[in-house]
C-alpha atoms as a printed R data frame, in Angstrom:
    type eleno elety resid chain resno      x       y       z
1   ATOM     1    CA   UNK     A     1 65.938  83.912 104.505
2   ATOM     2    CA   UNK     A     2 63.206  85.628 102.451
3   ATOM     3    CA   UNK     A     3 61.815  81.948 101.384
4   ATOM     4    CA   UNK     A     4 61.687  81.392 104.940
5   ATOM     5    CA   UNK     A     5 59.848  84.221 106.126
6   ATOM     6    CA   UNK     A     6 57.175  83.801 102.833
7   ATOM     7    CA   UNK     A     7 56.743  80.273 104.242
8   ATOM     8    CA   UNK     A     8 56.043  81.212 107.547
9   ATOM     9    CA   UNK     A     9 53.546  84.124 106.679
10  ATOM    10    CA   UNK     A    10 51.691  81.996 104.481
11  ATOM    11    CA   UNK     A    11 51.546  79.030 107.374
12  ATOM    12    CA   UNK     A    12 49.846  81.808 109.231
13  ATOM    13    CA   UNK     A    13 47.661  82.782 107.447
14  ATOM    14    CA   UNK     A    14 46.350  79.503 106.413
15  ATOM    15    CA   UNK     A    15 46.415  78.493 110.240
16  ATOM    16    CA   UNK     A    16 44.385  81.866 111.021
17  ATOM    17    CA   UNK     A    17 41.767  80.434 108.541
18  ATOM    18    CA   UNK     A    18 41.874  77.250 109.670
19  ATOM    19    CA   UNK     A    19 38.244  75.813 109.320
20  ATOM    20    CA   UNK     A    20 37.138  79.204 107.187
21  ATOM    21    CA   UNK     A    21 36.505  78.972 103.760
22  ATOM    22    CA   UNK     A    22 38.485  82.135 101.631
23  ATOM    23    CA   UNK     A    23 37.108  84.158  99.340
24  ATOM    24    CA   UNK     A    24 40.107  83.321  96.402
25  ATOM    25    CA   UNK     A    25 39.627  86.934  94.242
26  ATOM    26    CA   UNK     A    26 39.393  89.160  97.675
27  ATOM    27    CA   UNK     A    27 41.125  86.759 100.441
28  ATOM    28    CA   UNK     A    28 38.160  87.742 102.777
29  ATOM    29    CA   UNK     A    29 36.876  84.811 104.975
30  ATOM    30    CA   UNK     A    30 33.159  83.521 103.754
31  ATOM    31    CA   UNK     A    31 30.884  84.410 106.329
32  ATOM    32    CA   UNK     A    32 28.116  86.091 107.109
33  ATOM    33    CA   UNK     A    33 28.196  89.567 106.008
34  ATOM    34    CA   UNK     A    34 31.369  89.503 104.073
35  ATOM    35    CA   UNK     A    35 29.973  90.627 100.607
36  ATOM    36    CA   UNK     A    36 29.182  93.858 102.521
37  ATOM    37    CA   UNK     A    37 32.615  94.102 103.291
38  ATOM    38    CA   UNK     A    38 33.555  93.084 100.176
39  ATOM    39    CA   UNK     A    39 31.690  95.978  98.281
40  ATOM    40    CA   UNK     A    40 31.954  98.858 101.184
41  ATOM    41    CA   UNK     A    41 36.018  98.066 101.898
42  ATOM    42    CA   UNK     A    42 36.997  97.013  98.256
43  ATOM    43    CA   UNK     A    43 35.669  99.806  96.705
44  ATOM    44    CA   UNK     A    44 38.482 101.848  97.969
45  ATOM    45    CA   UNK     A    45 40.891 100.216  98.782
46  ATOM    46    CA   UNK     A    46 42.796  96.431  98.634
47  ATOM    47    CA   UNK     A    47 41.592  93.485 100.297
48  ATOM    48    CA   UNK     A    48 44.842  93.137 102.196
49  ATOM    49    CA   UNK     A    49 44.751  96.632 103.633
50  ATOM    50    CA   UNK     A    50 41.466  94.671 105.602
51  ATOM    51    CA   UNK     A    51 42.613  90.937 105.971
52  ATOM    52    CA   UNK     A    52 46.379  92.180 107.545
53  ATOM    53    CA   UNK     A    53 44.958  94.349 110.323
54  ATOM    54    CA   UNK     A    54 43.350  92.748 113.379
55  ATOM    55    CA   UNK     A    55 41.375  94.246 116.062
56  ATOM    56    CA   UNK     A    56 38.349  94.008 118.361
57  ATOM    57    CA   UNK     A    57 35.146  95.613 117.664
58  ATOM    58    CA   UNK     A    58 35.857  98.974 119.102
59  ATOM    59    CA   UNK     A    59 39.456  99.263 116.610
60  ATOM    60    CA   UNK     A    60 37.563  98.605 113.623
61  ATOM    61    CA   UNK     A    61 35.242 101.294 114.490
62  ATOM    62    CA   UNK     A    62 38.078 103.953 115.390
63  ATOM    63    CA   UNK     A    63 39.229 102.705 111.932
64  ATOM    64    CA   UNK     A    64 35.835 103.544 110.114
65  ATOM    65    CA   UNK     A    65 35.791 107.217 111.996
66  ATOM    66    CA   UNK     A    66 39.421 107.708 111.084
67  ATOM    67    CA   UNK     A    67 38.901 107.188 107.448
68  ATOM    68    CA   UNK     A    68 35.447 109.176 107.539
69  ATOM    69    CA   UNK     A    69 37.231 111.891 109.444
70  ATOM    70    CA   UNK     A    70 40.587 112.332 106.767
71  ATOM    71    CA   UNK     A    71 39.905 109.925 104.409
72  ATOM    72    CA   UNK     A    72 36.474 111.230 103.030
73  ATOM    73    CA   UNK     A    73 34.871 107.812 103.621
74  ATOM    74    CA   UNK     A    74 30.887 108.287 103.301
75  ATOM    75    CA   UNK     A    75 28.602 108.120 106.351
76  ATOM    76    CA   UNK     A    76 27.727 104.721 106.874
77  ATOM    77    CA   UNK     A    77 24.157 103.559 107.848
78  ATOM    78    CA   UNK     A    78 24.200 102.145 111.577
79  ATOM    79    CA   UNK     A    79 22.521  99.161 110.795
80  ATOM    80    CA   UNK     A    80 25.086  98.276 107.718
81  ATOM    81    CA   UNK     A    81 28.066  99.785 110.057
82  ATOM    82    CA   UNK     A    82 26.598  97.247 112.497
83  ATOM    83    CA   UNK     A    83 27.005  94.170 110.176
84  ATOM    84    CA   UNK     A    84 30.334  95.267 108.838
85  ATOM    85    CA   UNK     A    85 31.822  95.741 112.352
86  ATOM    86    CA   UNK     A    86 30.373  92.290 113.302
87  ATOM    87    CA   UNK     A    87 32.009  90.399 110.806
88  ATOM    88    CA   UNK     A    88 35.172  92.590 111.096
89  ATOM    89    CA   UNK     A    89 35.832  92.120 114.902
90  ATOM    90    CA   UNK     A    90 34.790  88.198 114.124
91  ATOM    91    CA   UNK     A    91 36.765  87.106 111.715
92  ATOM    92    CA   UNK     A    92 39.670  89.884 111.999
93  ATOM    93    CA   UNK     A    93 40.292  90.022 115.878
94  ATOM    94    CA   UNK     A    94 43.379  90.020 117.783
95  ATOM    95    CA   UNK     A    95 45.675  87.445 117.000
96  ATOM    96    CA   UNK     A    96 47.213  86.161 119.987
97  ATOM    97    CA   UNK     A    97 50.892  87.021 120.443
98  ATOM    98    CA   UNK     A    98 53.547  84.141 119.308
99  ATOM    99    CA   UNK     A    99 55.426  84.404 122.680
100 ATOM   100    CA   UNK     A   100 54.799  82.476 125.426
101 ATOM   101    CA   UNK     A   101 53.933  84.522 128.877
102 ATOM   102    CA   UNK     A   102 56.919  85.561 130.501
103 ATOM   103    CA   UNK     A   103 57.672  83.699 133.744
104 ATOM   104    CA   UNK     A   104 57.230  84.629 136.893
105 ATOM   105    CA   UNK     A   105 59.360  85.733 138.853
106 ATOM   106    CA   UNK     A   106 59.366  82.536 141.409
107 ATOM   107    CA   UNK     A   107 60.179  80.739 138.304
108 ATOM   108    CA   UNK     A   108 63.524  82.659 138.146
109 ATOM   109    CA   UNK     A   109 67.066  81.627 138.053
110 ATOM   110    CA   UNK     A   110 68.622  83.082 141.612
């Protein structure tokens, strides 16, 4: 069962960067702005603490003021904050949910 599961989390991973070239030492997607990342998020902590979470622009913000608020992370300057959140929210969005919609109710057995 494990072998199965390690299959399937790598097959999503390398179908969530299809088209992307990876970064192999950090796992980070190359694009634009991802040394920034690289040097602002790796410097505390790992690489997969950033490439498992997904979120839109305004969770990767609440992120950055949760860590500056309890997690003594350093004021970041707008403009780099900018950048960061940019590549975040585009390369690390929500992943779309594995289960189909569920049907509607005209759709429904009687």
């Amino acid at each position: 069962m494990r072998r199965w599961f390690a299959l399937f989390l790598l097959m999503s991973s390398l179908t969530a960067h299809a088209g992307s070239q990876v970064d192999e030492a950090t796992g980070l997607i190359i694009d634009e702005h991802w040394e920034l990342v690289m040097g602002m998020c790796g410097s505390c902590h790992s690489y997969k603490l950033v490439t498992s979470q997904r979120g839109d622009r305004k969770y990767w913000l609440k992120t950055i003021r949760w860590m500056q608020a309890s997690q003594n992370l350093w004021p970041i300057p707008p403009a780099i904050e900018s950048q960061i959140l940019d590549y975040l929210a585009k390369n690390y969005s929500e992943a779309p949910s594995g289960r189909r919609p569920a049907l509607s109710p005209e759709l429904m057995p009687d």
